[in-house]
N, C-alpha and C positions, 0 to 999 in steps of 0.2 A: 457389578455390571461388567465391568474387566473382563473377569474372569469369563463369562455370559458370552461374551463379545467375539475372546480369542477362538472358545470350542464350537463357535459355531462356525467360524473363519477357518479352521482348522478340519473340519467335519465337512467341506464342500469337496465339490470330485476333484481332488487334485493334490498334488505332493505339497507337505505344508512349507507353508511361505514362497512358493513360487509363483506369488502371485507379486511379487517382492514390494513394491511401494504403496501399490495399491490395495493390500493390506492391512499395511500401517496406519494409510489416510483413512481405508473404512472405519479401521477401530477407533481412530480419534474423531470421525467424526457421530457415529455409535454413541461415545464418549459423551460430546459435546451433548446431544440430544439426549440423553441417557436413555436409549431405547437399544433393541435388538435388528430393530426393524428402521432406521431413519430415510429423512426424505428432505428433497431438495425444494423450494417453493418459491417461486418467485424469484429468480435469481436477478440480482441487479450490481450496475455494474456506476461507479458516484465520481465525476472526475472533479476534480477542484481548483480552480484557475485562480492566480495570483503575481500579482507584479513584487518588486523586489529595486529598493533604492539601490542596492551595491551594483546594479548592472551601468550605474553612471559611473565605474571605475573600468568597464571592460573585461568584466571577469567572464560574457558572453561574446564569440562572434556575433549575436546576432543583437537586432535592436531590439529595445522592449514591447515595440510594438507589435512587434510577432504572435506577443502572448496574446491579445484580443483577437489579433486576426485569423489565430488559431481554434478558438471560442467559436468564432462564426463559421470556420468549417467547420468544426465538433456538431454548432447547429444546422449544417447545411448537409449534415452525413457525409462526410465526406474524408473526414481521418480515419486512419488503418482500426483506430479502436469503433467506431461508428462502424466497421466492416467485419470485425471479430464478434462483436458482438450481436448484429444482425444473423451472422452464421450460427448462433449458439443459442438463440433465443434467449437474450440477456435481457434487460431493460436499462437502458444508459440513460442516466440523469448528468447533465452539467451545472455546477455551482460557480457561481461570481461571488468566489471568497474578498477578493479585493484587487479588481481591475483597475488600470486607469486608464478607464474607457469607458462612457453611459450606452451600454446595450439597449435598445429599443426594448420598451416595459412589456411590448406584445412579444416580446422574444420566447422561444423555447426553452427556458433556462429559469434556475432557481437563484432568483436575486436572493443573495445575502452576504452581499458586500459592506462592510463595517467599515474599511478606509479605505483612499487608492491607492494601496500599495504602502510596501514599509518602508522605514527610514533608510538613508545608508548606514549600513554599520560599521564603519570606518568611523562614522563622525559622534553615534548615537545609538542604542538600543533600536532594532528592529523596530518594535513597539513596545508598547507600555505592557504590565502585568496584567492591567486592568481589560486591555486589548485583547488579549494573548487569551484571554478567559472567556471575554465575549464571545471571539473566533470558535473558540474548542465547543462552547454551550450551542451556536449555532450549528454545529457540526453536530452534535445532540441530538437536537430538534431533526434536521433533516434526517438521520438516522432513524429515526422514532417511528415517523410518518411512511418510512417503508415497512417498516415492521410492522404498523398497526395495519397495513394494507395485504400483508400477509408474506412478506420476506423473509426468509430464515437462511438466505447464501447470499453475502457481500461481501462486495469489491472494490478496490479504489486505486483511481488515478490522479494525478494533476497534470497539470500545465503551470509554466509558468519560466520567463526567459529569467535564469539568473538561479533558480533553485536546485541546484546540482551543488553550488558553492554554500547556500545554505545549510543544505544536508552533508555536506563534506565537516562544516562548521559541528554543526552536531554530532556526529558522529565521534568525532574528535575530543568535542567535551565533553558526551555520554561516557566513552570509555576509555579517552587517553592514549589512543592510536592519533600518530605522526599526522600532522596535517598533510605530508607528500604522501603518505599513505591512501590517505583520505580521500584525494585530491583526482579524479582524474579529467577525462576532455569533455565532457558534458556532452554541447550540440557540434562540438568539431575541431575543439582548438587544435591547431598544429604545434608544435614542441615548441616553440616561443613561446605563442598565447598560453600555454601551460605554465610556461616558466612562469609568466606574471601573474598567473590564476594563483597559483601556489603562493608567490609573494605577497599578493592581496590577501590572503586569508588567514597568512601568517600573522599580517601587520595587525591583522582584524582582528583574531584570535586573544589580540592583549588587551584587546579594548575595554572590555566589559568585566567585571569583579563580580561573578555568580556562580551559583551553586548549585542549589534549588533546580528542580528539571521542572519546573513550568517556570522558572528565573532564566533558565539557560534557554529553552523554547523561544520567551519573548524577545529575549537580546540576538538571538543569531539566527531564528528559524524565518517564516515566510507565513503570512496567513493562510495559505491553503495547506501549510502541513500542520499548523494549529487545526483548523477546521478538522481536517484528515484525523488528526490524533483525538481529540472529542469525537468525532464520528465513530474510530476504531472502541474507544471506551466505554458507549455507550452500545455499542454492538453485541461486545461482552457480556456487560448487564442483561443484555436481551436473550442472553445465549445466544446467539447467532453463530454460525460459521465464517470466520475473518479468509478472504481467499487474500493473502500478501505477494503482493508482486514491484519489482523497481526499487531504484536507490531513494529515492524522496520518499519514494508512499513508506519505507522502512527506515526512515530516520522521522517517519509522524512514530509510525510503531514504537521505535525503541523510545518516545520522551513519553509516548505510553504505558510501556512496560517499566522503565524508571520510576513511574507513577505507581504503576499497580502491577506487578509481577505475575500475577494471576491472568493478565490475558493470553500469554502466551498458551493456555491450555485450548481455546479455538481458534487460531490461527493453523491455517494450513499455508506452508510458504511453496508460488506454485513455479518461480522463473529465478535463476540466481542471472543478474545482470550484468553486461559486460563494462560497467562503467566500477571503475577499482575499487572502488568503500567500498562496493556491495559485500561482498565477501567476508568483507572483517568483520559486517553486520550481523550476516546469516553465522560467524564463528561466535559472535560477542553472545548471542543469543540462545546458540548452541541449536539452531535451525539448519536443517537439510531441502534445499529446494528439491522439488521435483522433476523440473528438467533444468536444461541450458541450453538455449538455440543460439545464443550469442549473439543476444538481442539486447538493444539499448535504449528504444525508442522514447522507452517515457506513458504516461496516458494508463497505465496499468496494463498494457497488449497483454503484457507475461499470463498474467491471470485470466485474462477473456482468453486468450489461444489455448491455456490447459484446462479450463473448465469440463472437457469433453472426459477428462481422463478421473474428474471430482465426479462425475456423474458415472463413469464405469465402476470405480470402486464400491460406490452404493448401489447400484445394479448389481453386482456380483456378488452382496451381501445378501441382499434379497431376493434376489432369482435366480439364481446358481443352485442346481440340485446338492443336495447331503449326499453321502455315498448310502445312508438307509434309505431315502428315497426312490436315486436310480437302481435300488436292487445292484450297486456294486461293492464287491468286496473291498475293505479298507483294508491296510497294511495291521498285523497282528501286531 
């Protein structure tokens, strides 16, 4: 099919590979579907909200109740992703991985909150193994139920005040990269609150004696990049198209990939982010993003803003004349 893939990528009217990225993403996503011909369906776009105990150290400007209040703009339309996504004809789903907040049950949102929010990991594992597994199977489930409705392109975001330090934590024990590496300003710190962000995660980093990546997951991650990373896993299974965007949604990925190696084959990564892990991520992974606007925001934007460019490259695979076609002459 490869092979299927490139001569026909190669055979449209134009100098080969000058199509430069877009390309690349057709053939892998060709790939993923194992067709000549693929197609986008349903695209949706899954944010996942979760509180976080270590934000009782200050490793965030902001307070934790941001993260809810953030939740109910997500359902009042009104975050930049609720706007990207309305633009592209996405379908945005929000999950209540673990708020510590009771959302109204009439709410717009997919309750599947298991606790309010995880431990500090200063004093304690995030959550339990036990937790940690719940979180990822519900991430499953909700995965599932898009698919069986006829999704075959997803995305993901979170929310959540304090998961920047999470996924600094992860990243760190996935691959061994410096925790100041790791480490950068999340929602805003200024080079103090850094200094102590770094300190805190340092101190934190010794806390927990594991190995294991759904051991390491439960002790230092956040339940919405549990969810996130079951959600990504089960995506796989579906064959789906993974669109990766952000530092959090790519430290759910990589205790994915630690899991099972093989997902990186539908993964298209679509925003490298400006928040410093990212980088080591997309290097640890051996991932090339697609663009760089020098965006940070979080929610998955990166992914909703490039969508338009996932959909050019399978457009030009399948409606872009052959040079037999247009009656023009190829190079000899």
């Amino acid at each position: 099919m490869k092979k299927a893939l490139q001569r026909k990528i190669d055979l449209k009217t134009k100098p080969p590979g000058s199509l430069g990225k877009l390309e690349r993403v057709a053939l892998k996503i060709g790939l993923i579907q194992n067709t000549l011909s693929p197609e986008l369906r349903n695209p949706t776009h899954i944010v996942f909200a979760g509180d976080h105990g270590l934000t009782d150290e200050g490793v965030s400007p902001y307070p934790k109740e941001v993260t809810y209040q953030m939740v109910m703009n997500f359902l009042a339309g009104g975050a930049a992703i609720n706007i990207f996504c309305r633009q592209n004809n996405i379908n945005l789903k929000v999950v209540d991985a673990g708020v510590d907040f009771d959302f109204p049950a009439e709410s717009n949102l997919i309750h599947a909150k298991v606790v309010r929010g995880t431990k500090n990991i200063l004093k304690e594992p995030a959550m339990s193994v036990e937790l940690c597994q719940q979180a990822m199977n519900k991430g499953k489930d909700i995965v599932n139920a898009e698919f069986e409705s006829g999704c075959n392109v997803i995305s993901f975001g979170e929310m959540g005040i304090g998961n920047t330090s999470a996924a600094s934590l992860l990243l760190h024990k996935y691959t061994g990269q410096s925790i100041e590496e790791c480490t950068g300003r999340g929602t805003g710190h200024d080079d103090e609150g850094l200094k102590k962000k770094i300190a805190i995660l340092k101190e934190a980093s010794t806390r927990h004696n594991v190995s294991d990546p759904v051991e390491i997951l439960a002790a230092y991650g956040g339940l919405e990049i549990a969810m996130m990373c079951g959600a990504m896993m089960q995506a796989k299974d579906n064959g789906m198209i993974i669109l990766v965007d952000g530092f959090t949604t790519t430290s759910a990925l990589l205790a994915a990939y630690k899991i099972d190696k093989s997902i990186f084959d539908n993964c298209i990564f679509c925003h490298i982010s400006q928040e410093k892990g990212h980088k080591y991520m997309l290097e640890y992974l051996g991932a090339e993003a697609l663009v760089d606007l020098n965006m940070r925001l979080g929610e998955g934007t990166g992914a909703a803003v490039t969508y338009p460019l996932i959909k050019s490259a399978v457009l030009f695979l399948n409606e872009m004349a052959s040079f037999e076609d247009a009656g023009v002459s190829n190079k000899e």
